[in-house]
C-alpha positions in Angstrom: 33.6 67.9 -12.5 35.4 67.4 -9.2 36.7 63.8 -8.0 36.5 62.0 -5.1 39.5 60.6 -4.3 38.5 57.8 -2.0 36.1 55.9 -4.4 37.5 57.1 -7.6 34.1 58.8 -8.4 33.5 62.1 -9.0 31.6 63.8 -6.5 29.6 66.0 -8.4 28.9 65.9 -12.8 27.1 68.0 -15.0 25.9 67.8 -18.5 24.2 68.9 -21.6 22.1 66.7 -24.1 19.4 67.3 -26.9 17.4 64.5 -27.1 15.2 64.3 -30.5 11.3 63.6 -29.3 10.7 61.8 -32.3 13.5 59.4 -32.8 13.7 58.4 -28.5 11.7 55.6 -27.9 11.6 56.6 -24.6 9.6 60.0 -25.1 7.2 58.3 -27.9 6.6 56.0 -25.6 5.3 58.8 -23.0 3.8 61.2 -25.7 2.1 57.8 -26.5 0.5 57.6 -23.1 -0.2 61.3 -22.5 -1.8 62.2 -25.7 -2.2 59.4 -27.8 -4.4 57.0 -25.7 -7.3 60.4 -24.8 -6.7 61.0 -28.8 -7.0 57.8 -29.4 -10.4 57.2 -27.6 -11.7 60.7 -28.4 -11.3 60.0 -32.6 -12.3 55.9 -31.8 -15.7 57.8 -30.7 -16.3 59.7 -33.5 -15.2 56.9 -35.6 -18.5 54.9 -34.5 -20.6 58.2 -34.2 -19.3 58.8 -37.8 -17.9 62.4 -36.9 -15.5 62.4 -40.1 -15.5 66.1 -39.7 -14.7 66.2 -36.4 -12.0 63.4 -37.1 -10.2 65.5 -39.6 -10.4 68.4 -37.1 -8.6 66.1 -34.3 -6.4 64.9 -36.8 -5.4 68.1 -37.9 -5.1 69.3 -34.5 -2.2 66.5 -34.0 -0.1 67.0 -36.9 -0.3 70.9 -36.5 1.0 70.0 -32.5 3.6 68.1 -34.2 4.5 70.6 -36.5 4.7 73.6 -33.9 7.1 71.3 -31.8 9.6 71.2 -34.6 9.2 74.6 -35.2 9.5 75.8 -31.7 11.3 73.2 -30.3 14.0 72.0 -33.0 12.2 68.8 -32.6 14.7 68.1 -29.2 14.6 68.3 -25.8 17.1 69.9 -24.4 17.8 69.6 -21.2 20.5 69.7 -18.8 21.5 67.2 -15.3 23.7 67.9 -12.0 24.0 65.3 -9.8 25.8 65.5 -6.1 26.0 64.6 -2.8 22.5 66.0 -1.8 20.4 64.5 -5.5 19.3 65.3 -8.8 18.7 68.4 -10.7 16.8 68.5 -14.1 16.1 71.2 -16.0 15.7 72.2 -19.3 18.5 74.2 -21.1 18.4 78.1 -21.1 17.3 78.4 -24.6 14.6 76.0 -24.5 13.5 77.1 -21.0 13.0 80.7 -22.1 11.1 79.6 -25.2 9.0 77.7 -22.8 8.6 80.4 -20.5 7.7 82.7 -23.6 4.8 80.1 -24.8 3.2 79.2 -21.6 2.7 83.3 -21.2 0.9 83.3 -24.9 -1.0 81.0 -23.8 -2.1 82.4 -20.8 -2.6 85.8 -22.0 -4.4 84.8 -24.9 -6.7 81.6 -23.0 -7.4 85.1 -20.4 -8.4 87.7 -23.5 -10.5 84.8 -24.9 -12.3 84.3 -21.6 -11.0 80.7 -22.0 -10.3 79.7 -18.4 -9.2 76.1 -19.8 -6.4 77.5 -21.6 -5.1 80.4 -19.6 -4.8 77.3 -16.6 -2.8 75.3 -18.9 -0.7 78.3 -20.2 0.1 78.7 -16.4 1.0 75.2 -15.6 3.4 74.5 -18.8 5.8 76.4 -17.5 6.1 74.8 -14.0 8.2 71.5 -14.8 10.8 73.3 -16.4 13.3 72.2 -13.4 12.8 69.6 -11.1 15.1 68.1 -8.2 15.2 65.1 -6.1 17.2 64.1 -3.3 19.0 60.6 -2.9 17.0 59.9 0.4 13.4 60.5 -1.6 14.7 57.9 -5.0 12.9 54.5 -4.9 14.1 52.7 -7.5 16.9 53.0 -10.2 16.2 51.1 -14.3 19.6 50.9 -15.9 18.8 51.0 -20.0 22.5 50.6 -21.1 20.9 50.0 -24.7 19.8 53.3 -24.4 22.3 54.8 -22.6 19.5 56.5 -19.9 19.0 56.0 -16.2 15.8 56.3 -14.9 14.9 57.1 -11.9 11.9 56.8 -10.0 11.1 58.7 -6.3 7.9 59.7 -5.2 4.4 60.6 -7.4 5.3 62.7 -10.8 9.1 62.6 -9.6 10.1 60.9 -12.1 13.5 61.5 -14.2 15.2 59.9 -17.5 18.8 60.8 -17.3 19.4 60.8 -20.8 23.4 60.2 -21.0 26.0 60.3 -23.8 28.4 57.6 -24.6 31.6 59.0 -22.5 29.9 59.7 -19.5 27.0 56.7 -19.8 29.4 54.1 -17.0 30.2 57.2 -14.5 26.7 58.3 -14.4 25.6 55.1 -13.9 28.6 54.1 -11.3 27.4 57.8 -9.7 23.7 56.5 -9.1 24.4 53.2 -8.2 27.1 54.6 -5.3 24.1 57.2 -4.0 21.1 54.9 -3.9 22.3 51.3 -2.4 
C-alpha cells in the first residue's frame, strides 16, 4: 500500500476477505432474489397443482445446491479488491477462481455430451464474472454500511460491487471512495 502524501490517503490498497454466504446478510439477501423468488413461485405452483413429487424434487434440488456450495466452496466467498487512481478491481481469489473455472468447464462439457444446450450455456457463462472492474468516472452512487463494514457501490447495469472490508481497513476504504467519487 503506497501513501499519498498530500491527503494522507493512500493512493492505491489491496486486500483479501472470505465472506461466509450463509451468515452475510448481504449475499442471502441476493441469493434470496436470484433463486429464491423463481424457486419460490415454481414450488408455490405445484403447491396448488398438488405436485408433492415434483416439490420434494425442487426441494431436494435446493438443499443438494446448498450442500455442493459448502463442499466446493468452503461455504465463503473469497474474493479479493484493488482500488486506485483509475477504479475498482474485483475478483475472486486464485483458489476459488480456479475451482470456478474447473466447474463451469464440467458443466459445459457434460450440458454438451448430454445434448443439453441449457446447461452447456450456463457452464459457459459461470465462469465470466469471476473479475470485474470499474472506473471512478462510470460509479453512480456510493451506500456506506458501517454496521457491516461493506461499501457498495453502484455504476452502470450489472456493475455492481460490495466491497466487503475488515475492521482495520473499514475507515481508509471508506475515506478512499468517498475521496474518488465526490
Amino acid at each position: 500500500m503506497t501513501t499519498d502524501r498530500q491527503r494522507g490517503l493512500p493512493s492505491e490498497i489491496g486486500w483479501e476477505i472470505r465472506v461466509p454466504i450463509f451468515k452475510n446478510g448481504l449475499i442471502l439477501r441476493q441469493l434470496g432474489f436470484a433463486i429464491g423468488i423463481p424457486f419460490g413461485v415454481l414450488m408455490l405452483f405445484m403447491l396448488i397443482e398438488k405436485a408433492y413429487y415434483g416439490l420434494l424434487i425442487v426441494g431436494a434440488a435446493l438443499l443438494l445446491g446448498v450442500l455442493l456450495t459448502l463442499l466446493i466452496f468452503r461455504g465463503t466467498y473469497d474474493v479479493q479488491y484493488f482500488l486506485d487512481g483509475k477504479g475498482i478491481v474485483c475478483q475472486n481469489q486464485v483458489k476459488q477462481r480456479e475451482r470456478v473455472k474447473k466447474l463451469s468447464a464440467a458443466t459445459f462439457w457434460l450440458g454438451l455430451f448430454s445434448r443439453n444446450l441449457t446447461a452447456a450455456g450456463a457452464g459457459m457463462l459461470s465462469g465470466t464474472r469471476a473479475e470485474l472492474k470499474i472506473p471512478w468516472n462510470r460509479v453512480r452512487k456510493v451506500k456506506y454500511k458501517d454496521g457491516r463494514m461493506t461499501v457498495m457501490i453502484f455504476a452502470g447495469f450489472g456493475e455492481n460491487i460490495a466491497l466487503f472490508c475488515m475492521t482495520d481497513n473499514y475507515f481508509t476504504v471508506k475515506q478512499f471512495v468517498e475521496n474518488k467519487v465526490k
